[in-house]
N, C-alpha and C positions, 0 to 999 in steps of 0.2 A: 270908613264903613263899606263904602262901594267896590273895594282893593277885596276886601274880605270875602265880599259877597261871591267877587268874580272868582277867585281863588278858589272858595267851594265848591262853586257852582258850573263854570266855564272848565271843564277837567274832558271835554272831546277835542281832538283836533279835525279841523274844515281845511279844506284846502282848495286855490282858488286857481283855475288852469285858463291858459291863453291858447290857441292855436298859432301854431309855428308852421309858417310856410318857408319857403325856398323859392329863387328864379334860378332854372337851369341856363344854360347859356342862350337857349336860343329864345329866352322872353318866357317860356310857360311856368306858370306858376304850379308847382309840387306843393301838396299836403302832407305833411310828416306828424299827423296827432296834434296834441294838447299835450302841454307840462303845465309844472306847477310852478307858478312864480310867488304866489304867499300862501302862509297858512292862518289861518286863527284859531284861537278856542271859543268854544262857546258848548252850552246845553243842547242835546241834539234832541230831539222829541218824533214819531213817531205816532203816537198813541191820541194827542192832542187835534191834532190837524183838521177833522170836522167841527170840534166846538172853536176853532181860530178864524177857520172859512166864515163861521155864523155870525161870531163875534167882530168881524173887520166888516161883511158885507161882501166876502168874496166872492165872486160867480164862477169859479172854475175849481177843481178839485187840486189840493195841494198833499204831497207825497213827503217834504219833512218841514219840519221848524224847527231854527235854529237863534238860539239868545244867545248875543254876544254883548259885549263892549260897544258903548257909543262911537268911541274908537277909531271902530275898524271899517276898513274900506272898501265896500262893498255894495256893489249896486246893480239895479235893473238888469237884466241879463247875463249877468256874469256865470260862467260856467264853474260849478264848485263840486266838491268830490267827497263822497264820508263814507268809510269803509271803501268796498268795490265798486260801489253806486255811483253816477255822474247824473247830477239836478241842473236843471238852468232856475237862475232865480230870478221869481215872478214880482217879489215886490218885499221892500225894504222899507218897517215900519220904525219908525223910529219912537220914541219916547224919551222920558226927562234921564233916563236909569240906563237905559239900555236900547240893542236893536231886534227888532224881531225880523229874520230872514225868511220868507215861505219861497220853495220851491217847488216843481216839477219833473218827475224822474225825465232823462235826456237822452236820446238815442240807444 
C-alpha cells in the first residue's frame, strides 16, 4: 500500500548537492559550486508551509515542504535543489509513513 501511495504521490524529483572544492598546488583551497550527488522523489508543497510552521511549532518561516519516502537520506542542513531554487533544510520530520523535509530558500 505504502509502494502505491509513493508512486502516486512522490512524482517531483529533489535533488541533493554537496560542495566540491579543489586544493591548488600551493595548499589554497578553490570553490567550484555544488553538484548533485542524489536525487529523490517526493510531493513538493509550496502552498502549505504556514499551517506546517504552526502545526510542528516552528519559529522561523519555511519556503518549501517536501514528503518523501522514510527512505531517503536526508538530513539537517543538507543543501537540496527543486526546480532553479536552492533550500537548505532546516528540519527533517520524520513519521511512521513518511518524511517531512522543511526548508529555506539558500543564497
Amino acid at each position: 500500500m505504502t509502494k502505491k501511495i509513493a508512486d502516486a504521490f512522490y512524482d517531483k524529483t529533489v535533488s541533493v548537492l554537496e560542495k566540491v572544492t579543489i586544493t591548488d598546488e600551493e595548499g589554497g583551497v578553490i570553490s567550484k559550486g555544488y553538484e548533485v550527488i542524489s536525487e529523490f522523489k517526493g510531493n513538493v508543497s509550496f502552498s502549505n508551509c504556514k499551517s506546517i510552521q504552526e502545526q510542528y511549532g516552528l519559529d522561523y518561516e519555511i519556503d518549501i515542504a517536501v514528503t518523501t519516502s522514510t527512505g531517503v537520506d536526508i538530513k539537517i542542513d543538507d543543501i537540496i535543489k527543486y526546480g532553479d531554487v536552492t533550500f537548505k533544510v532546516t528540519d527533517v520530520l520524520v513519521s511512521d509513513s513518511h518524511k517531512l523535509v522543511v526548508a529555506t530558500k539558500w543564497q
